[in-house]
NULOLUM-291367 format. One line per 5 residues: number of its first residue (from 0); their letters; for each residue z, x, y of C-alpha. Coordinates in steps of 0.05 Angstrom, whole numbers. Last residue first. Layout:
NUM	A	Z/X/Y | ... .
This chain:
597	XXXXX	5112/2323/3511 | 5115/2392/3559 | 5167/2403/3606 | 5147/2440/3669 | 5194/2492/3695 .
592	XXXXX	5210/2489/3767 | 5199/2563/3797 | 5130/2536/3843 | 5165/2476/3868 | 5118/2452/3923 .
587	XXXXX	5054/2474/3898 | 5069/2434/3828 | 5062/2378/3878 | 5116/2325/3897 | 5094/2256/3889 .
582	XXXXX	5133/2243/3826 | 5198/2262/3866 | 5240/2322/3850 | 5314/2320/3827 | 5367/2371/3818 .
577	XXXXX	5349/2410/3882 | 5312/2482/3890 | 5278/2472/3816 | 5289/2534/3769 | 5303/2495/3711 .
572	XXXXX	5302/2416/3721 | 5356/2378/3734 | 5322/2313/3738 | 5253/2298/3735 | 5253/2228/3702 .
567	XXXXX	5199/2194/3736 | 5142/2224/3707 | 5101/2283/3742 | 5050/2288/3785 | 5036/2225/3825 .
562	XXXXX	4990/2216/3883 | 5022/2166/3942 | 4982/2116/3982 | 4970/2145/4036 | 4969/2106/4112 .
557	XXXXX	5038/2092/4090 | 5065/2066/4029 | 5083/1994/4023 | 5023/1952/4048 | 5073/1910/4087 .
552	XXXXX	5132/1942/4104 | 5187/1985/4062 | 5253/1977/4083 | 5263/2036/4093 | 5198/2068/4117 .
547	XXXXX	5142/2103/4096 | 5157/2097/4021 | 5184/2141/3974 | 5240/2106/3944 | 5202/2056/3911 .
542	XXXXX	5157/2130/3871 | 5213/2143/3829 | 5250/2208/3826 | 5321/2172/3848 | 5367/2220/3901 .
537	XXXXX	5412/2154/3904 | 5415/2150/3971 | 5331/2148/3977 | 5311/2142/4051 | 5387/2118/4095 .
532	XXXXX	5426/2086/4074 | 5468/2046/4135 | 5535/2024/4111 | 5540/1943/4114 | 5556/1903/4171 .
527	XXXXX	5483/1856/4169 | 5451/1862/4102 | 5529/1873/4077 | 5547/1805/4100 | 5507/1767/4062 .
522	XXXXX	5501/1806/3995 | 5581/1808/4002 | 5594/1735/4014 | 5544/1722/3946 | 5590/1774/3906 .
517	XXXXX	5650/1744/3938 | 5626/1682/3903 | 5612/1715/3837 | 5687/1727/3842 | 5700/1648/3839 .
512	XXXXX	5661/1642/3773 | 5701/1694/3742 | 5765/1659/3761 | 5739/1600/3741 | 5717/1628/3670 .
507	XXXXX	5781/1649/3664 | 5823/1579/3674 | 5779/1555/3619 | 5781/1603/3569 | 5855/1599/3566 .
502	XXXXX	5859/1522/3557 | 5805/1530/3502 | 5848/1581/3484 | 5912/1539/3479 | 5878/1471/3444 .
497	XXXXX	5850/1528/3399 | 5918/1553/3378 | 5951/1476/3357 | 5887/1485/3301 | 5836/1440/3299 .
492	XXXXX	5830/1390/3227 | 5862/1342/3252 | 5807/1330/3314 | 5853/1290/3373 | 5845/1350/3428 .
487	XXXXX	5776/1356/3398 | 5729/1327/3468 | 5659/1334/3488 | 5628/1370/3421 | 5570/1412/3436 .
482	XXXXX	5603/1463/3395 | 5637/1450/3330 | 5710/1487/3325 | 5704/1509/3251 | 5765/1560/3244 .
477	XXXXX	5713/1629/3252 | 5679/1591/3309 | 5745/1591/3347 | 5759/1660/3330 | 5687/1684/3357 .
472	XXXXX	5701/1639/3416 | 5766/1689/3436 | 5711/1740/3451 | 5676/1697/3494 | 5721/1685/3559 .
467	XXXXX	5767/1743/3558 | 5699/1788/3536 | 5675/1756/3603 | 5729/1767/3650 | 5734/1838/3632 .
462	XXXXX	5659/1846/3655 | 5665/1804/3711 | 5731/1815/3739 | 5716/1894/3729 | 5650/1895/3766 .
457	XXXXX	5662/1847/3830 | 5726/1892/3846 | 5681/1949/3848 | 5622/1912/3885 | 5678/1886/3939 .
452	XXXXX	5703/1965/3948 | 5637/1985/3951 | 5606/1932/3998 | 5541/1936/3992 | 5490/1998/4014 .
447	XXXXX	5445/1986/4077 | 5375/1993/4087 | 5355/1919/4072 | 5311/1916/4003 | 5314/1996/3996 .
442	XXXXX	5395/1996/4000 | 5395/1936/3951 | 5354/1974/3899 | 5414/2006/3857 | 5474/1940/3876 .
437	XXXXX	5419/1891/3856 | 5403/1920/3790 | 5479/1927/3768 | 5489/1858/3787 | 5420/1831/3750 .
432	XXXXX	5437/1881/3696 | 5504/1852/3681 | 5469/1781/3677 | 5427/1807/3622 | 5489/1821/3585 .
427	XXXXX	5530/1758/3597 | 5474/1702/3582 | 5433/1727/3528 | 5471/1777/3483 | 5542/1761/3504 .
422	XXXXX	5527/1687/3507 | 5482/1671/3450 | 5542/1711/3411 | 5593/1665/3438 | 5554/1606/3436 .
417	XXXXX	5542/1608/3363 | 5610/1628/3340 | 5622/1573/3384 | 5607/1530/3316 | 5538/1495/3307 .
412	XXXXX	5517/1550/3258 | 5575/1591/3230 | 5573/1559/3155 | 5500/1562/3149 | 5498/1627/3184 .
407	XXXXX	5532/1677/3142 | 5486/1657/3069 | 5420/1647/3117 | 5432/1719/3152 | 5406/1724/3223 .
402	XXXXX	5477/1689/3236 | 5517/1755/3237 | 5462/1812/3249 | 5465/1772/3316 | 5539/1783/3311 .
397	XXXXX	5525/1854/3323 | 5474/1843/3379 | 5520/1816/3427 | 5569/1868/3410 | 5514/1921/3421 .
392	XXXXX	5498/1878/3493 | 5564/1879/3515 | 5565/1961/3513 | 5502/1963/3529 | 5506/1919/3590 .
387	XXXXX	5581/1956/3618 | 5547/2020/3617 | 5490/1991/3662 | 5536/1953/3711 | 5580/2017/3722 .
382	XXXXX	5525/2059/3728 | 5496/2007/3789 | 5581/2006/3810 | 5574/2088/3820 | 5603/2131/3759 .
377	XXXXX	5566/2183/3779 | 5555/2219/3711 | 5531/2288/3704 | 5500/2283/3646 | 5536/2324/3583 .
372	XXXXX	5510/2262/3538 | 5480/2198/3578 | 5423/2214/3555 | 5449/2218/3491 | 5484/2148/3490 .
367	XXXXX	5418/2109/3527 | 5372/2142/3464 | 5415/2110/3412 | 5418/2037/3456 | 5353/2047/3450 .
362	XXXXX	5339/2066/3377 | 5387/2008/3361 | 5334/1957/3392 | 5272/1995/3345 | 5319/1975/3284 .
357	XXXXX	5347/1907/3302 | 5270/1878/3308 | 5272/1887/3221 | 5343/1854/3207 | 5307/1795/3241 .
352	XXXXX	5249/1814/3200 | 5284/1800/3137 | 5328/1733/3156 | 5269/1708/3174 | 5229/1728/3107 .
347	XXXXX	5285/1700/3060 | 5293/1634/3104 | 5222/1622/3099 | 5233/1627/3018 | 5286/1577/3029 .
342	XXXXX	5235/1522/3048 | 5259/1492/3118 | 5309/1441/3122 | 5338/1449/3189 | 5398/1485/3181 .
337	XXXXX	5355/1558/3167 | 5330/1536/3241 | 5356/1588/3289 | 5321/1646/3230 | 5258/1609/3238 .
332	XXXXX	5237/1646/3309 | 5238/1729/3275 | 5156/1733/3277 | 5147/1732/3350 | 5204/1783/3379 .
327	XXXXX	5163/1829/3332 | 5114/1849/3381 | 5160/1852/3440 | 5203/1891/3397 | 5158/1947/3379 .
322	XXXXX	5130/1958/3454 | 5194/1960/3477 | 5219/2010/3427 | 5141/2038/3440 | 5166/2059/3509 .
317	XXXXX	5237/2082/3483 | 5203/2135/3439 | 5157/2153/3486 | 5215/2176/3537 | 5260/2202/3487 .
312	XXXXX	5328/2225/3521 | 5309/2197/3596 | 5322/2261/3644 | 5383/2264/3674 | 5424/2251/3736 .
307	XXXXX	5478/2209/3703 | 5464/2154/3756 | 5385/2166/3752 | 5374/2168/3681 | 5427/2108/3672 .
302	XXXXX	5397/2065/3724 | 5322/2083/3704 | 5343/2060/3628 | 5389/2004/3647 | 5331/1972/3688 .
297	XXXXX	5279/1981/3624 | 5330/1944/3578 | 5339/1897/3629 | 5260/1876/3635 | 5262/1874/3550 .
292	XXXXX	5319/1833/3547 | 5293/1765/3593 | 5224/1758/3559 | 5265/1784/3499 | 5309/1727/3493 .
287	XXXXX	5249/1677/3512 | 5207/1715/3449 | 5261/1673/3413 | 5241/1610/3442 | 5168/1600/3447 .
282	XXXXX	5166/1606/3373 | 5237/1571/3371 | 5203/1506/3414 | 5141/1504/3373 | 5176/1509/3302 .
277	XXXXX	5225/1456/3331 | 5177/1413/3352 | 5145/1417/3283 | 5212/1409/3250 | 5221/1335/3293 .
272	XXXXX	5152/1318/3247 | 5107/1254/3268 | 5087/1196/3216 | 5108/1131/3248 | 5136/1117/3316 .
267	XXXXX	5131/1036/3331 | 5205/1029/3326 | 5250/989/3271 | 5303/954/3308 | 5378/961/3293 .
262	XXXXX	5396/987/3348 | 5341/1044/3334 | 5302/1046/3265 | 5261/1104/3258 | 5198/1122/3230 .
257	XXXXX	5180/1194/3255 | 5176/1219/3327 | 5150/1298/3341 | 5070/1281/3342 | 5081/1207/3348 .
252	XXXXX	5040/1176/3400 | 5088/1129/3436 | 5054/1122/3507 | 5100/1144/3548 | 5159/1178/3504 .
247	XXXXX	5116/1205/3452 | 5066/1229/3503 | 5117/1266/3546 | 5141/1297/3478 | 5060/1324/3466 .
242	XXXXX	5063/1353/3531 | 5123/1389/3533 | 5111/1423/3463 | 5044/1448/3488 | 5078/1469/3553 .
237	XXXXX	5132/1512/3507 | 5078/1534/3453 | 5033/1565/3518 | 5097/1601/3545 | 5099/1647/3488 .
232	XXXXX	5027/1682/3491 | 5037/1698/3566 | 5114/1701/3563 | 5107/1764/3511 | 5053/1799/3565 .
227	XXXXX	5110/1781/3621 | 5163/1817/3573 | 5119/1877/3555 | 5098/1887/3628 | 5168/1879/3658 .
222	XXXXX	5198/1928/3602 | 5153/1980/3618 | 5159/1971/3693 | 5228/1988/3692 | 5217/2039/3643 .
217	XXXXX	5187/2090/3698 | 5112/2097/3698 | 5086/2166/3673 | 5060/2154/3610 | 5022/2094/3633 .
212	XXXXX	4991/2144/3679 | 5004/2142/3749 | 4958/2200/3773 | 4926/2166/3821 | 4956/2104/3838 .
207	XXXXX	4962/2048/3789 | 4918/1982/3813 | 4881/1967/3743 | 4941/1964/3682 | 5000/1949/3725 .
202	XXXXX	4970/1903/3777 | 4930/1863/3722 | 4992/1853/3679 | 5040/1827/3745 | 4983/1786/3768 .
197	XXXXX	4971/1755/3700 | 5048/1737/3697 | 5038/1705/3777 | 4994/1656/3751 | 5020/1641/3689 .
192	XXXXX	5093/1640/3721 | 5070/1572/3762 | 5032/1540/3702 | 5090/1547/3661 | 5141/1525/3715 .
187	XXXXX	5101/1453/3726 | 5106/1446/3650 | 5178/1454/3647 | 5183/1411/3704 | 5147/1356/3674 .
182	XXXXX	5192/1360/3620 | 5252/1357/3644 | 5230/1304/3698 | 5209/1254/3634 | 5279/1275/3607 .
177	XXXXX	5315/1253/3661 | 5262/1191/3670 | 5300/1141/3637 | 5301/1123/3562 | 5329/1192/3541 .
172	XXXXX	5375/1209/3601 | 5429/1203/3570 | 5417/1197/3488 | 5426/1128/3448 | 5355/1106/3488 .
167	XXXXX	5322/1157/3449 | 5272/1211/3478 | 5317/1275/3463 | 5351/1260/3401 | 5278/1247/3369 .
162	XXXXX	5273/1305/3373 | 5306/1367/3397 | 5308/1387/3469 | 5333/1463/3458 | 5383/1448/3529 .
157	XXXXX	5422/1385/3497 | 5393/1322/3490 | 5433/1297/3561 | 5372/1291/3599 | 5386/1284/3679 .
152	XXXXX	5414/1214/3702 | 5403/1144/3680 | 5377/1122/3749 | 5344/1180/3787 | 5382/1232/3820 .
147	XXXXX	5401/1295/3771 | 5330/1288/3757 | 5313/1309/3832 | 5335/1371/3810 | 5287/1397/3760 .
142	XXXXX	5233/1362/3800 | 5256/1416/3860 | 5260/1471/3804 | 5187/1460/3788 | 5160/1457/3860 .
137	XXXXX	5194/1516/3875 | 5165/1557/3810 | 5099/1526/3841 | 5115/1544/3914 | 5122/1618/3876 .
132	XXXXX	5065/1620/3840 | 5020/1609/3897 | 5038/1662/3934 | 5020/1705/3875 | 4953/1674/3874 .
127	XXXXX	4936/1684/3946 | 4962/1760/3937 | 4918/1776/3873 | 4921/1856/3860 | 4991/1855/3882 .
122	XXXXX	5013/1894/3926 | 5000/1967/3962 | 4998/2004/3891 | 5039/2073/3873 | 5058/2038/3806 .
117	XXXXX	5142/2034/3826 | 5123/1999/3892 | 5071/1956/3861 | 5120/1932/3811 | 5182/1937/3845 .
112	XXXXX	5186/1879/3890 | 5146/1818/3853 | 5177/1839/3778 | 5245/1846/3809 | 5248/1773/3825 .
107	XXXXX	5191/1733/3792 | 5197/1769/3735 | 5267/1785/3720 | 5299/1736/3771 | 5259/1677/3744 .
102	XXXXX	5264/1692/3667 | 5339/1686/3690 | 5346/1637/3731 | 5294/1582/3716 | 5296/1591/3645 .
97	XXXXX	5348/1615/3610 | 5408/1592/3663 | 5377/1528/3686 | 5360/1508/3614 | 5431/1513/3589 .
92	XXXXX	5465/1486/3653 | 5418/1420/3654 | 5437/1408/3577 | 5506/1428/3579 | 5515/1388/3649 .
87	XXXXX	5481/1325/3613 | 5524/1326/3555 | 5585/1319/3593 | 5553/1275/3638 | 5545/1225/3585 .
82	XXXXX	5618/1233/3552 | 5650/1225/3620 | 5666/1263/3676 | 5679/1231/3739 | 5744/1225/3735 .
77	XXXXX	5752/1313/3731 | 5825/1316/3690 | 5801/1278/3639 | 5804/1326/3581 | 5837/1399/3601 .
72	XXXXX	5800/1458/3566 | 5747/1416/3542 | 5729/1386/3599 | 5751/1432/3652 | 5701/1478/3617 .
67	XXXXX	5642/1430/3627 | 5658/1420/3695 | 5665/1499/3706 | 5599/1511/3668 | 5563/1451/3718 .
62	XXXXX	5584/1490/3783 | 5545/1555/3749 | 5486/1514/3730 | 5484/1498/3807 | 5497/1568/3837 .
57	XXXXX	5425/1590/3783 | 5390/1545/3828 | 5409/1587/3889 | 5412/1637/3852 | 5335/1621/3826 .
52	XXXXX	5312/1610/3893 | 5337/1665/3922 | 5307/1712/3871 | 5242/1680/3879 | 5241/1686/3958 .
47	XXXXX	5261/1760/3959 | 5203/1775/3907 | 5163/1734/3953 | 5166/1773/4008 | 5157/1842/3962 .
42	XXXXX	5101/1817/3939 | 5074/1809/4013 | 5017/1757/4012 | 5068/1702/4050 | 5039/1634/4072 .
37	XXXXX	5109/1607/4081 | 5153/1665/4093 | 5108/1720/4136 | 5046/1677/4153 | 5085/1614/4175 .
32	XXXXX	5137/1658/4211 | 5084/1696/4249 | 5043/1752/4249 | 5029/1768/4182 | 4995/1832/4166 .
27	XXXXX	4926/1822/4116 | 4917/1884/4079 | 4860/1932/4094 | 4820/1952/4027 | 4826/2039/4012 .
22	XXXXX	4759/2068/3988 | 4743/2062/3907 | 4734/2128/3865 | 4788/2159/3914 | 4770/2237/3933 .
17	XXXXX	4797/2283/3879 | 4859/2331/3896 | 4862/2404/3901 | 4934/2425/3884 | 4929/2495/3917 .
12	XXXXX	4960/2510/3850 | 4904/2496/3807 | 4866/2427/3781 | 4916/2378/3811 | 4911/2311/3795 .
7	XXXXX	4889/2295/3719 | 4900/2372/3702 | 4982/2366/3725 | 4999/2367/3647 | 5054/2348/3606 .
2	XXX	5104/2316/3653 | 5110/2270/3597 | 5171/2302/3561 .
């Protein structure tokens, strides 16, 4: 499979290889604490710092799911808690969770650390820039916050921002400056991943080590690239949107605000379109699930290969999967508006190529099963992790095929049919990753493995605690329980059996919540008490694990920078001493493995 040829590197088997085109640059080493945290040019440095930012963040959307399920699951119990807040939490936990934690941690996070490890590169092609991004993506979750602090609250419009909702005085938040702060920050976050998303594309396609061709980089980086190429051409629609709603509000031009009469009063808006927002919010939006998907996807592929200890079934098959669905993740975006009033004949097409983008996703999920089949499987809490994301994820997806159909989802939309499948495809799955990601590269961040007995218990709450938590919303979307709705216990129409599972949902989803907690106790604890790694404990192919040192220092690699020969999925291989060999080993080195040809 795409150890095809060793010609590019090593022309016989002394494995002569060519001089560098380009001679090596020195890195700048920091020397103090301004010039190793604050200052930082290490991607690696701010890899750490973007991922804990966005738990840290991604801590507060979590305190604001418990109030929310309180709510519903026992009215009044929490004083403070009215209708207002209500709607404020959903909004503020919503956009917390797509945006700043998870888009975050996929890019911002593993993106930083892996990609010029994983490339053969000693960082990122623009260090000053990628610095930058981060105090940006800072900046923007600081004026994220501060909205929870001004008079009138954070927005309460609900996390898609729909106007005129959003910028009415009826709506929390919507005369103040919660939604003003939304906004801004929104735009502020943009700019910020712009400048690191260019640095991610630009490492990957010009600073590659010799003999890293895009044939031979692992999936990881695969899915990163697609994604942050998808957020390039996405993001643009969100800050456009942003910007034309901040003008509504401030100095009422009406690109989104139509006639309306408010209290009684007729406003000044005339003329402007709420669907156009919503065609520039889904456009930006569904290539969002991907943007987070596609990085996952890639994880789960090197943690399966590596964990079963074989080879990736269909290497190029999976890289134009990504490659597939990336591109048509921007042509499915009508099918979350068939409510909205558009022409039916739109309806026909999105309902079509969302059936379309479920094609090249099955192919994956295909591909993870038989590579999986007759591997040897550690079942290690990464593997774990990864099995438990495609199984999730292919329920996920199912109900997907659900409401991408106009005749299925007119009835369904608006129910927790709707947050139970947005849920298991976009908030549960992903998240499985994150763990399962986390528990693979934590011995190469600080040397030491985590907690297994901790990780194990952290595994089975979460993943069982999760289909106990959204399975039983499938039923309660079935019976017509609206979402976004901040009290039912008087509703006629409810069943007596969804007062009880709202009840039951509840009490999980703090018991899930808690165990992310010990999950937080053991990342601290283990970087200090945990078992020492040692170089590569997983016995991974890839070229992270081959650096000078664990952890790896500035300039990653040593005085060297690696040469690649193979891809990174050289496991088991006939007539090889061990059952893996590293992408910088030579042919010279294993003289009986067989090479496998593409």
């Amino acid at each position: 499979m795409a150890a095809d040829s060793y010609e590019d590197i090593a022309v016989d088997k002394g494995d002569v290889i060519p001089a560098l085109e380009v001679p090596p640059q020195d890195l700048y080493h920091a020397k103090s604490f301004w010039t190793r945290w604050i200052f930082c040019q290490d991607a690696k440095v701010i890899g750490i710092q973007y991922s804990l930012t966005a738990i840290a963040i991604g801590l507060v959307a979590l305190v604001l799911s418990w109030m929310m399920r309180l709510q519903l699951g026992f009215p009044e119990l929490v004083p403070f808690l009215g209708a207002a807040e209500y709607y404020q939490f959903v909004t503020m936990h919503g956009m917390i969770m797509v945006i700043y934690l998870l888009t975050a941690l996929f890019l911002g996070g593993f993106g930083n650390y892996l990609i010029p490890l994983m490339v053969g590169a000693r960082d990122m092609v623009f260090p000053y820039v990628n610095m930058i991004s981060f105090w940006i993506y800072l900046l923007a979750v600081l004026v994220l916050v501060a909205s929870f602090f001004v008079p009138g609250g954070p927005t309460g419009a609900g996390w898609t921002l729909y106007p005129p909702q959003a910028i009415t005085s009826g709506t929390p938040g919507g005369d103040g400056l919660g939604i003003i702060l939304m906004l801004v920050s929104l735009s502020i976050f943009v700019i910020g991943f712009t400048m690191g998303g260019l640095n991610y594309v630009i490492t990957i396609l010009q600073a590659r080590t010799r003999g890293m061709t895009l044939m031979r980089m692992p999936l990881t980086i695969w899915g990163i690239f697609t994604a942050t190429v998808l957020a390039l051409f996405a993001f643009p629609a969100l800050i456009v949107s942003c910007i034309m709603m901040t003008l509504d509000n401030l100095i009422g031009t009406s690109f989104f605000m139509p006639a309306i009469v408010e209290f009684g009063e007729q406003s000044e808006y005339s003329g402007g379109s709420p669907i156009l927002f919503q065609h520039l919010f889904w456009f930006f939006g569904h290539p969002e699930v991907y943007i987070v998907a596609l990085p996952a996807f890639g994880i789960v592929s090197d943690l399966i290969s590596i964990h079963a200890r074989k080879n990736i079934f269909g290497y190029r098959m999976m890289v134009w999967a990504i490659v597939i669905i990336g591109a048509l993740s921007f042509v499915v975006w009508a099918h979350h508006m068939y409510v909205a009033g558009m022409n039916p004949w739109f309806g026909f097409f999105f309902a079509t190529t969302t059936l379309i983008i479920a094609v090249p996703t099955a192919i994956k999920v295909y591909n993870w099963v038989i590579t999986l089949w007759r591997g040897n499987i550690r079942l290690t809490i990464p593997m774990l992790f990864a099995l438990g994301f495609i199984v999730t994820f292919v329920n996920g997806g199912i109900t997907g095929l659900f409401l991408g159909n106009v005749i299925v989802d007119v009835p369904l939309s608006d129910t927790y049919f709707v947050v139970a499948h947005f849920h298991m495809v976009m908030g549960i799955a992903p998240v499985l990753v994150v763990f399962g990601a986390i528990y693979h590269w934590y011995p190469l961040i600080t040397g030491r493995f985590l907690n297994q007995g901790l990780g194990k218990l952290h595994f089975w709450v979460t993943f069982l605690g999760s289909y106990a938590i959204y399975f039983p919303m499938h039923y309660l979307g079935f019976v017509g329980v609206p979402r976004r709705y901040y009290e039912m216990y008087d509703s006629e129409f409810m069943a007596v059996s969804t007062n009880y599972l709202n009840q039951f949902i509840t009490v999980v989803a703090l018991i899930v919540g808690f165990v992310q907690l010990v999950f937080l106790y053991n990342l601290i604890v283990s970087s200090k008490f945990g078992k020492k790694a040692g170089k590569n404990p997983w016995e991974a192919c890839s070229l992270e694990w081959r650096t000078a040192e664990v952890p790896p220092g500035h300039g990653n690699f040593g005085k060297e920078l690696p040469v690649v020969h193979r891809w990174a999925y050289d496991f088991n291989v006939p007539g090889a001493s061990e059952d893996f060999i590293p992408q910088d080993v030579p042919p010279s080195k294993v003289p009986d493995a067989k090479v496998e040809q593409t």
